[in-house]
C-alpha positions in Angstrom: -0.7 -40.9 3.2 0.1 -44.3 2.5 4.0 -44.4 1.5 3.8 -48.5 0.3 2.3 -50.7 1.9 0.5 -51.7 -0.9 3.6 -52.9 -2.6 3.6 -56.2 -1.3 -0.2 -56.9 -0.8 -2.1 -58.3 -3.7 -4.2 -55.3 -4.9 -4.6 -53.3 -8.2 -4.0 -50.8 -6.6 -0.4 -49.9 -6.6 2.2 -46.8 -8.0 5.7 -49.0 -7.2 6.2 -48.3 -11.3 6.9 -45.2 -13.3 6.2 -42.5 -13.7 4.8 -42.5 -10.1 7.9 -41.3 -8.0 9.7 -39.5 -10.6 10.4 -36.4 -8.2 10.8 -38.2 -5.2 14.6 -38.6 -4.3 16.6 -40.8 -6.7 13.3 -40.9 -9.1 12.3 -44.2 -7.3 8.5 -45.1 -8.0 8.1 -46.3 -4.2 4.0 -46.7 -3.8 3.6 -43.4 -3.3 0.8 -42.1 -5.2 2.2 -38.9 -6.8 5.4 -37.8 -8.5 7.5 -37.1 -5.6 6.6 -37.2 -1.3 3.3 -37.1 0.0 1.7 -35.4 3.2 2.9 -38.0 5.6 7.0 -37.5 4.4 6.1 -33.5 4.1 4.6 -33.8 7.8 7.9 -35.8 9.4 10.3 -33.5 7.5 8.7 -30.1 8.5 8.8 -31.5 12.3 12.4 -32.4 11.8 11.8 -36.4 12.3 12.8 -37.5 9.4 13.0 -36.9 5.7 10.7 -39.7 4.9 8.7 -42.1 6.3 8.1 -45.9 6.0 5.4 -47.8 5.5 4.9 -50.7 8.5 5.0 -53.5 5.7 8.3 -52.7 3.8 10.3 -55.3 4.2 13.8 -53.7 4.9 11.9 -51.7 8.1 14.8 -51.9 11.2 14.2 -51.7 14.5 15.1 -47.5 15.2 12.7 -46.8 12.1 10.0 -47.6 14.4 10.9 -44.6 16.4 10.9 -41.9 13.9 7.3 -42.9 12.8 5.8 -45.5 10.5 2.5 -45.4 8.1 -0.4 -47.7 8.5 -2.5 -46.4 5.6 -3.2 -49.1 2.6 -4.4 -46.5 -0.4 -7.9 -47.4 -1.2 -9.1 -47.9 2.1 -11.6 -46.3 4.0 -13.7 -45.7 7.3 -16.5 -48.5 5.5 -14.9 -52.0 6.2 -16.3 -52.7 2.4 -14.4 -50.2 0.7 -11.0 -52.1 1.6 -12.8 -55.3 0.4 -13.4 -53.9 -3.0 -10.4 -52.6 -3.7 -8.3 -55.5 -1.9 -6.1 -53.3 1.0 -5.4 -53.1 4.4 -8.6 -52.3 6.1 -8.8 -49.8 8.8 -9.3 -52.5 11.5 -6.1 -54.1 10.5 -4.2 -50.9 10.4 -4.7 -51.3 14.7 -3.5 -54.7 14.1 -0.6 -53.9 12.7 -0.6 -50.8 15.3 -0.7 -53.3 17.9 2.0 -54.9 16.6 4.1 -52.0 16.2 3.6 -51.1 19.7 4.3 -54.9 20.8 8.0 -54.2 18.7 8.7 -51.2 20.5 8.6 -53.1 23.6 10.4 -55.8 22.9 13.4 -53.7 21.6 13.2 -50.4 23.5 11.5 -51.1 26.8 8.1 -50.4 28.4 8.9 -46.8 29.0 9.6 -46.3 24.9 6.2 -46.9 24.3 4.7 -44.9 26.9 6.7 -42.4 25.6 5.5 -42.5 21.9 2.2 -42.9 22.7 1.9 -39.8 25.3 4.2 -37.5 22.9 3.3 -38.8 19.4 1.3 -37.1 16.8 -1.6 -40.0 15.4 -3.2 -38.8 12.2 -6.5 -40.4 11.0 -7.2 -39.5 7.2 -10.0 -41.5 5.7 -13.5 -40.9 3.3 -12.5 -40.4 0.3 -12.7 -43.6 -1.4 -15.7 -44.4 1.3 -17.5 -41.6 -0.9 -16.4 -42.2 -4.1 -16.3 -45.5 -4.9 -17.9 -47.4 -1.9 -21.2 -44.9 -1.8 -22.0 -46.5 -5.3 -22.2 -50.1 -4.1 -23.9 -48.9 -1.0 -26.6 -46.4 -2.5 -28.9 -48.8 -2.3 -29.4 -49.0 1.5 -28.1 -45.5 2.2 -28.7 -42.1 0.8 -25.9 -39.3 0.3 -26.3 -38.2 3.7 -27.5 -41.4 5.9 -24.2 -42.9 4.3 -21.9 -39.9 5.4 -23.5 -40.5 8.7 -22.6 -43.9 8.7 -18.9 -43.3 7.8 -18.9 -40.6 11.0 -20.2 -43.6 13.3 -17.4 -45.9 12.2 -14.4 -43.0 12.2 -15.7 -42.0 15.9 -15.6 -46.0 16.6 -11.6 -46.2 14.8 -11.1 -43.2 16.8 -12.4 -44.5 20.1 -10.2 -47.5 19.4 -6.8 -45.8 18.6 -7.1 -44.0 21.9 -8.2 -46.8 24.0 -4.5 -48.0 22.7 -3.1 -45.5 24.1 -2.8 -42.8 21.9 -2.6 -39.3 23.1 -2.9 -36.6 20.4 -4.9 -37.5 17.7 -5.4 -35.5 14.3 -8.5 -36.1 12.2 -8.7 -34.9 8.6 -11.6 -34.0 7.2 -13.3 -35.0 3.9 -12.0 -33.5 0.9 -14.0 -31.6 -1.9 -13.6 -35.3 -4.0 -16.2 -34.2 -6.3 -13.3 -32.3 -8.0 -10.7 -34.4 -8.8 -10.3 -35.4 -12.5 -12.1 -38.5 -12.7 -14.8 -37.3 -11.1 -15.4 -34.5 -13.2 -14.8 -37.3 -16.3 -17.2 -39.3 -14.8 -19.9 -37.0 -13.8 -19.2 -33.5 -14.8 -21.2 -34.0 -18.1 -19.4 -32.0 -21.3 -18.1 -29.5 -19.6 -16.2 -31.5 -16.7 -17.2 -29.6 -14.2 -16.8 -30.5 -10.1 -19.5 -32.9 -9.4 -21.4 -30.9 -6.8 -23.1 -33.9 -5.1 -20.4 -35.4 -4.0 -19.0 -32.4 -2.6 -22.2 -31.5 -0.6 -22.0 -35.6 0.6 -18.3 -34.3 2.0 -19.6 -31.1 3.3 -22.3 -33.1 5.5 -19.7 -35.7 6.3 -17.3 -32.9 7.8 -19.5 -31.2 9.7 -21.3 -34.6 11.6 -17.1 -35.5 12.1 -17.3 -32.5 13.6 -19.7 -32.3 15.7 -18.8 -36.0 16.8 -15.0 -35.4 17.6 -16.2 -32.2 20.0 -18.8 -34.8 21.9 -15.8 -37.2 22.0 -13.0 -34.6 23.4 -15.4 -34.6 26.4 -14.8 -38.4 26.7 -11.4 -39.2 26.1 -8.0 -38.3 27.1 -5.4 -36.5 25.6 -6.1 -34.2 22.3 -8.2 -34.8 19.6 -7.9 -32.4 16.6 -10.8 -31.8 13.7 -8.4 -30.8 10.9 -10.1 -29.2 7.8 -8.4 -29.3 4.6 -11.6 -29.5 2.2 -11.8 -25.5 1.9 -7.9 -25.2 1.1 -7.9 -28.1 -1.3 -10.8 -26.3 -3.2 -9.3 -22.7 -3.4 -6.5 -24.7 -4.8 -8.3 -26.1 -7.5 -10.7 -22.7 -8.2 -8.2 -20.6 -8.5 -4.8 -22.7 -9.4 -3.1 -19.9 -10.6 -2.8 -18.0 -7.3 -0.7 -20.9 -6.1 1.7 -20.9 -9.6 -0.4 -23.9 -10.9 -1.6 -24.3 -14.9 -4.3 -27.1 -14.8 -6.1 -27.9 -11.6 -8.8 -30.2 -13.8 -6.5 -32.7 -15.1 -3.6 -34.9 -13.9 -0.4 -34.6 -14.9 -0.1 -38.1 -16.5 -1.3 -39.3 -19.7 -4.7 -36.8 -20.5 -4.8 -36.5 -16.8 -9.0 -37.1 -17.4 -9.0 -40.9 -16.1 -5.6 -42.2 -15.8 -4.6 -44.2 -12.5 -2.8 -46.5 -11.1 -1.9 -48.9 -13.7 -3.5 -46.8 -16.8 -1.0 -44.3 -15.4 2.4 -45.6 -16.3 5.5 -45.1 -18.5 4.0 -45.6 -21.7 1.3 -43.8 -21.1 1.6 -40.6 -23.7 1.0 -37.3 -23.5 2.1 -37.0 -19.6 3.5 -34.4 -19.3 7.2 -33.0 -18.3 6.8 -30.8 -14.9 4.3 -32.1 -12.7 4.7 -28.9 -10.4 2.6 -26.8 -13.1 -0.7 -29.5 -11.9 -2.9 -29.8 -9.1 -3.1 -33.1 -9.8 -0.5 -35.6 -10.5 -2.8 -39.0 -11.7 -6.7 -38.4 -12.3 -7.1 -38.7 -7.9 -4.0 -37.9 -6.5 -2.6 -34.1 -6.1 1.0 -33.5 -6.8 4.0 -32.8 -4.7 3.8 -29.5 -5.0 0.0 -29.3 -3.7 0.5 -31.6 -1.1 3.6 -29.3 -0.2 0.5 -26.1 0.1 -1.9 -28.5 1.4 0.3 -29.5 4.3 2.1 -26.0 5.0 -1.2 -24.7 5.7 -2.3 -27.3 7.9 0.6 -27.5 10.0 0.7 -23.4 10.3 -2.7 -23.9 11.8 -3.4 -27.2 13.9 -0.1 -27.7 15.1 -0.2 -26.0 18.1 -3.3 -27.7 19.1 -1.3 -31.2 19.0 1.9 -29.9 20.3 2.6 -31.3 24.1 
């Protein structure tokens, strides 16, 4: 989701360099991490708001960008406040600061009644878990198991999503975990010879999903407005079983350099053997999935949650 605000925050973890970007409009590498637009820019321009979106710490934001929409999300973070720590980004709990602040800039420019009017007709989605999962699980395996931890991460994403509507927010999309045992790292890392998906970590998003689940239909009884459970883990895996169905070549490799561990800085222009149409991958680096899967991804989603957030 996140379309740069880690550009100017000092992380590792950023795609502001080629060949991130190289599809996106004008080939700019913008901290988008894929060749060309992510969900976020494919959500906005299906709904007609805009082409693209921002993110909230560029530095050339003007005031009427606010209204179109703006992007919190700091790639790397995560629902566990330590996952932002180790990778250096904006945590979750400062992405409703900087909400806050947002909100606070409306105000001042537009008026009290603006930001009524965002919050009651805006659409606020929450996507978060897969680096909790990943990377953070690893570091925290020794006071959690697979599941006690993915019950963890639901306790904190119903406490962000408690907080987001007790700012106001109205209609408010959750994704779900995704099958993160599958992209190509993981299989590099843990799929033994064969690369194959690494089922544990799958099952660990499975039992994530369905106590988010569970939680978000308690929490609909308690809070105003709409609150959407959106699952994209089973779309994202028919993708990568069976890429040719959806015109894709390689689902267990990225697109840049040998697509088995490449990212963020091991993935850049002199990388070899990337290769030259990024539409014929899944994945773009050895995490992220290319334009043209995000494109599926997000069709699919909007054909079937979107009337459930509409007002």
């Amino acid at each position: 989701m996140d379309t740069g605000n880690n550009n100017d925050i000092p992380t590792l973890l950023k795609s502001n360099f080629p060949p991130y970007g190289r599809d996106f409009p004008g080939a700019i590498p913008t901290g988008r991490f894929s060749d060309g637009k992510v969900p976020s820019d494919i959500i906005a321009e299906k709904l007609g708001i805009a082409k693209t979106l921002p993110p909230y710490l560029g530095s050339n934001l003007k005031p009427h960008d606010l209204l179109k929409g703006v992007i919190f999300a700091s790639g790397g973070s995560g629902y566990d406040p330590l996952t932002s720590k180790l990778l250096s980004v904006v945590s979750m709990s400062d992405q409703l600061k900087y909400f806050q602040e947002y909100l606070a800039k409306i105000k001042q420019h537009f008026g009290e009644e603006k930001v009524k009017f965002i919050l009651e007709k805006s659409v606020f989605l929450v996507v978060s878990s897969s680096n909790d999962l990943a990377e953070t699980y690893l570091v925290r395996s020794v006071e959690y198991d697979r599941n006690s931890y993915a019950e963890y991460l639901v306790e904190l994403a119903s406490e962000f999503i408690k907080e987001l509507s007790g700012l106001g927010a109205k209609n408010i999309g959750v994704f779900s975990g995704v099958p993160v045992g599958c992209v190509p790292a993981q299989r590099t890392l843990f799929g033994g010879f064969k690369r194959k998906c690494y089922e544990k970590l799958n099952n660990m998003a499975l039992h994530f999903n369905s106590k988010l689940s569970s939680s978000l239909d308690t929490l609909k009884k308690e809070l105003p407005g709409k609150l959407v459970f959106i699952d994209v883990y089973e779309t994202l895996l028919d993708i990568i079983k069976n890429p040719r169905n959806y015109g894709f070549k390689v689902a267990d490799k990225g697109c840049c350099g040998t697509g088995k561990i490449e990212l963020v800085e091991l993935c850049n222009k002199f990388t070899p053997f990337t290769c030259s149409d990024a539409s014929t991958h899944v994945f773009f680096d050895s995490y992220h999935p290319s334009e043209k899967a995000y494109q599926i991804i997000t069709d699919k989603v909007l054909a079937k949650y979107l009337k459930y957030l509409n007002n």
